[in-house]
C-alpha positions as CSV (number, residue, x, y, z in Angstrom):
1,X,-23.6,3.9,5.6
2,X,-23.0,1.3,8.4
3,X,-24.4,-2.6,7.4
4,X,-27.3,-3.9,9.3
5,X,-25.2,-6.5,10.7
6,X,-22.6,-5.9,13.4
7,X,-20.5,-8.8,12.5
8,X,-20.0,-7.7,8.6
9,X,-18.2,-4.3,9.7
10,X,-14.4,-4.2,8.9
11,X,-12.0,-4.1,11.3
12,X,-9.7,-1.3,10.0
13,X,-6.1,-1.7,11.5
14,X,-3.1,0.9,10.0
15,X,0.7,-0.6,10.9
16,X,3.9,0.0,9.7
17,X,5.6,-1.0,6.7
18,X,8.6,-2.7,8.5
19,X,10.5,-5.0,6.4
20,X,8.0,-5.6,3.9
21,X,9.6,-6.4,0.5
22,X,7.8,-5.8,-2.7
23,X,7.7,-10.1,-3.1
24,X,6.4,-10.7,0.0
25,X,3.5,-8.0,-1.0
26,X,2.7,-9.6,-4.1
27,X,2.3,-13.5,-2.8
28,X,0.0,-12.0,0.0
29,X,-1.6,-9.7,-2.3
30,X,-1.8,-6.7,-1.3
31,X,-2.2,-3.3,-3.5
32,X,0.3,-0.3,-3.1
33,X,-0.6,3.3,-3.3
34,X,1.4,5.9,-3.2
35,X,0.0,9.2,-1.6
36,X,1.1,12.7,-2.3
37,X,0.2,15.5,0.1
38,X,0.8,18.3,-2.2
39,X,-1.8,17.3,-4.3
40,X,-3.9,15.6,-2.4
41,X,-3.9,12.7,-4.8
42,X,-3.4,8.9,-4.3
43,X,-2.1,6.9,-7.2
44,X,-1.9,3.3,-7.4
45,X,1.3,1.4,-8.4
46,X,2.2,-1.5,-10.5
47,X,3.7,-3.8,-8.2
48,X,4.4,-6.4,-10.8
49,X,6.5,-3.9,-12.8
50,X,8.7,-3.0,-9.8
51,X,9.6,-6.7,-9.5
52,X,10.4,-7.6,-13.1
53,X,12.5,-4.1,-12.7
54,X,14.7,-6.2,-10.5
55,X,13.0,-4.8,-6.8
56,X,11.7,-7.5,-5.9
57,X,13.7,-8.0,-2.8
58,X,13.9,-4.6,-1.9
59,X,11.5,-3.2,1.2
60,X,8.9,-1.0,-0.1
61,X,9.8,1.5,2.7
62,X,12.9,2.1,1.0
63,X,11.7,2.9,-2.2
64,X,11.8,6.3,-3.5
65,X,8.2,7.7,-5.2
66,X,7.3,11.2,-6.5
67,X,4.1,12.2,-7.5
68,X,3.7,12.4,-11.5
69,X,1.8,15.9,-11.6
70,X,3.7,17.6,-8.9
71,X,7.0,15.9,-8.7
72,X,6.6,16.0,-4.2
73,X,8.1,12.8,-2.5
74,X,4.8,10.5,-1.8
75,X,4.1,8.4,1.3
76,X,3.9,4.1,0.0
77,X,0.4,2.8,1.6
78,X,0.1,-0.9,1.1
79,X,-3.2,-2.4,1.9
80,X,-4.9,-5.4,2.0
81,X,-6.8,-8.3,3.7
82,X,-5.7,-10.2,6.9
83,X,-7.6,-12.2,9.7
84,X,-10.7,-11.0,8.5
85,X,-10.3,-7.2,8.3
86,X,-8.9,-4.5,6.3
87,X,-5.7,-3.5,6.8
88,X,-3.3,-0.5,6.0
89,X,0.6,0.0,5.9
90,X,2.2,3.2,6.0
């Protein structure tokens, strides 16, 4: 359902991941989700836990993720809020 009001509709923007570490993700807040095709499932992930694993300087690109049910490699989505819109990494 759309708002009443043009100006409170989100600007929805996907880009890519680049050189995005998991630190960087966490002081601008955003949430990671890890998609699996397979099963058609998105899970979200614990970025907290990743950096007190030590990977907080790695890029999130590089990570490695398998889906819990069906053990397929997932696809890291990382979204949040910037310059007044939604937006999306993949």
């Amino acid at each position: 359902m759309a708002h009443s009001d043009p100006s409170a509709e989100l600007d929805y923007d996907r880009r890519p991941l680049g050189s995005m570490t998991v630190e960087f993700a966490i002081s601008a807040r955003y949430e990671l989700c890890v998609d699996c095709d397979t099963c058609r499932v998105i899970r979200p992930v614990n970025l907290l836990a990743l950096a007190v694993a030590g990977r907080d300087k790695q890029e999130i690109r590089t990570l490695k993720f398998r889906c819990h049910k069906c053990g397929a490699r997932g696809v890291p989505r990382l979204s949040g809020w910037e310059d007044g819109g939604r937006t999306s990494y993949s």
